[in-house]
N, C-alpha and C positions, 0 to 999 in steps of 0.2 A: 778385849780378850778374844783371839783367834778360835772360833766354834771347830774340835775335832768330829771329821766326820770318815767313821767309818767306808774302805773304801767296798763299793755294789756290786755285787756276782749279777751280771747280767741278764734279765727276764725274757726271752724273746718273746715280743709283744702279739704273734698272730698266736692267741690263745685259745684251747676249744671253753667254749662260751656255755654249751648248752649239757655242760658232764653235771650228770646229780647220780651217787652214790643208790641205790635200789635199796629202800628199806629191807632187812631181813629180819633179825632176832628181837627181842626185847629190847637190849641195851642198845640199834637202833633207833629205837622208836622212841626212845625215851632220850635220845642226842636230837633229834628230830622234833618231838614236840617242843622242847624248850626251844630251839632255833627259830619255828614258827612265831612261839608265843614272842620270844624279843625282837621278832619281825615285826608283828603287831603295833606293839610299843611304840618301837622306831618309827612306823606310816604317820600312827595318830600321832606323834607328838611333833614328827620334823615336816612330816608332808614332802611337800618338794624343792625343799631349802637341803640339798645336797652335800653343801659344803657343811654346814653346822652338823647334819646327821655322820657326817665322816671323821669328824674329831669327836664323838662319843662313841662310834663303830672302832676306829683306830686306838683309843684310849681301853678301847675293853680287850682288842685285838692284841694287843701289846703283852695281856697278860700271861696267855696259856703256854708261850715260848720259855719264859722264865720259868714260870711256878713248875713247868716237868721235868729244864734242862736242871734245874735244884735235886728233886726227889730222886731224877736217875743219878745224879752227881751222890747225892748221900744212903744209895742204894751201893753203887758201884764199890763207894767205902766202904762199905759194909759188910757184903759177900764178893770182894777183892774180885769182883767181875770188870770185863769190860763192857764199855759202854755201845760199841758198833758203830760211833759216828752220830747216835743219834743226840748225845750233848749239846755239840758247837751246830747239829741242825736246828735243834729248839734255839738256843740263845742266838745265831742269826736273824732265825725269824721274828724274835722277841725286836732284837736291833733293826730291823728293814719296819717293822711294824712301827716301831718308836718315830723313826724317820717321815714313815707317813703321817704320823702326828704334827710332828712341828711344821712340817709342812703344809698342812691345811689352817693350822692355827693360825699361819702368815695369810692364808690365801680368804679367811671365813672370818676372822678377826671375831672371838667369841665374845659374848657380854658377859658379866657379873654372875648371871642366874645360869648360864651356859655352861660357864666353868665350872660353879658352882656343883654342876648336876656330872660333871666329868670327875668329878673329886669324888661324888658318893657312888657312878657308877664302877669307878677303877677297884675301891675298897671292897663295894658290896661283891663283884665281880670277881674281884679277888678270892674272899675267903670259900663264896662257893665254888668254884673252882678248884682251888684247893682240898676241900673236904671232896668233892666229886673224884679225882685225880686218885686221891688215897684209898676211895672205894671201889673207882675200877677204871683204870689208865686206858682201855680201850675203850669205854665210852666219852672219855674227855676228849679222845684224840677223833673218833667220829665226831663229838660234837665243832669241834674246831672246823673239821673239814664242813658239816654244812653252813658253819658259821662262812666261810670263806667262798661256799654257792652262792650265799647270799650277797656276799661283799661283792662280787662278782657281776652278779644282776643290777644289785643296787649303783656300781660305777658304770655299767654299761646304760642305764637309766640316766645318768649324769649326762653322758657322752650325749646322747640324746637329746638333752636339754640344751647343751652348750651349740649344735648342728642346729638345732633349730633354732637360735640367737632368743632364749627365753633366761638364759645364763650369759650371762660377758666372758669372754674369751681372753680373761686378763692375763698380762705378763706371766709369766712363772715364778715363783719368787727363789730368790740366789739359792738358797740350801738346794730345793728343786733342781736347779740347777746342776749345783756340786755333787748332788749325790749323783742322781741320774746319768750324770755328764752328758745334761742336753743341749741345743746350741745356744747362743746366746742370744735370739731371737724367739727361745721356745714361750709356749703359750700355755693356758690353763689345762688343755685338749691334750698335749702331749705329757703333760703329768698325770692325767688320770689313764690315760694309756699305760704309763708305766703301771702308775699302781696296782687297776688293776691287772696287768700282768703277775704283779708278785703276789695279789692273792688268788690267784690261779695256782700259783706254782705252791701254797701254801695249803691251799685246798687239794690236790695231789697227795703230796707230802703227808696231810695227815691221815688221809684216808689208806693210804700204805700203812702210818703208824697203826691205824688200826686195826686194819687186817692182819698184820702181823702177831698183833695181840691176841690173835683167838685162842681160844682153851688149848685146842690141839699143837698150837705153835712153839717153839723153844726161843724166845727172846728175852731180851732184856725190861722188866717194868718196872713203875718205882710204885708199886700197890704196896 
């Protein structure tokens, strides 16, 4: 059966690397601790096995696109508002996020216990999130954005690996390929370029959603 694969708004890959959002309020600091604390996590548990920490970063990454472009969708309903665009923003980045999944899955080939712990990350990740979103959409969407500092660091840490020939520089695998539209000699280096490119542009993205969310602002939220 033919894999449908959404087609790629393109990332331009010279990305500024070193943007971190400046703690301000409360609801900062508290998008921010928890981003720390699943940094932690992620060091002690993957270390610098890159590819395995990227299909439970992308598996968790995958979620916050959905679960907001939903609540704005049954917001919209609701109070016969529009949305501004921000729908098909979230549910793209849900779809670009998904994409980096199966594609590491090809490239990290996960074990039993791997998957295993991607299955109770997705769920758990899920439903707080969720409950977070419904308490206050402005700090879910900071927290996304330092999630996406992090994803950042953490693939330019990758890149790093791979230049220093401590990672193999293996093929790209086809989806990589197709989605990307890279060439047909691309290699493992030129897909985490892409990546991360799109969680730069993802990390952007929500930190606007944010700010727009402040008290003083007139926007759309799904609180």
């Amino acid at each position: 059966m033919n894999t449908l694969i959404t087609p790629y708004v393109e990332t331009p890959l010279d990305v500024e690397l070193d943007t971190h959002h400046a703690l301000g309020d409360l609801s900062d600091r508290i998008a921010y601790g928890i981003t720390r604390s699943l940094r932690f996590l992620a060091d002690t548990f993957f270390a610098k096995r890159y590819g395995n920490r990227a299909i439970v970063l992308e598996t968790v990454a995958a979620v916050p696109g959905l679960v907001g472009a939903a609540l704005i969708h049954l917001r919209c309903l609701r109070w016969m508002k529009h949305d501004h665009g921000w729908i098909r923003a979230l549910m793209e980045e849900a779809e670009n996020e998904r994409m980096h999944l199966m594609t590491f899955i090809e490239i990290a080939r996960p074990n039993r216990l791997e998957r295993a712990l991607v299955l109770v990350a997705q769920a758990g990740f899920f439903l707080f999130f969720l409950a977070l979103y419904l308490l206050s959409a402005r700090t879910a969407h900071r927290l996304v954005g330092y999630f996406e500092e992090q994803a950042v660091i953490s693939y330019t840490q990758y890149l790093a690996e791979i230049d220093a020939g401590r990672v193999e520089n293996v093929p790209a695998p086809a989806i990589a390929k197709a989605y990307w539209k890279l060439p047909a000699d691309a290699r493992l280096r030129d897909v985490v370029l892409a990546v991360r490119a799109d969680e730069a542009g993802h990390r952007d993205v929500n930190h606007g959603f944010a700010d727009e969310l402040r008290p003083a602002a007139r926007q759309v939220t799904a609180a």
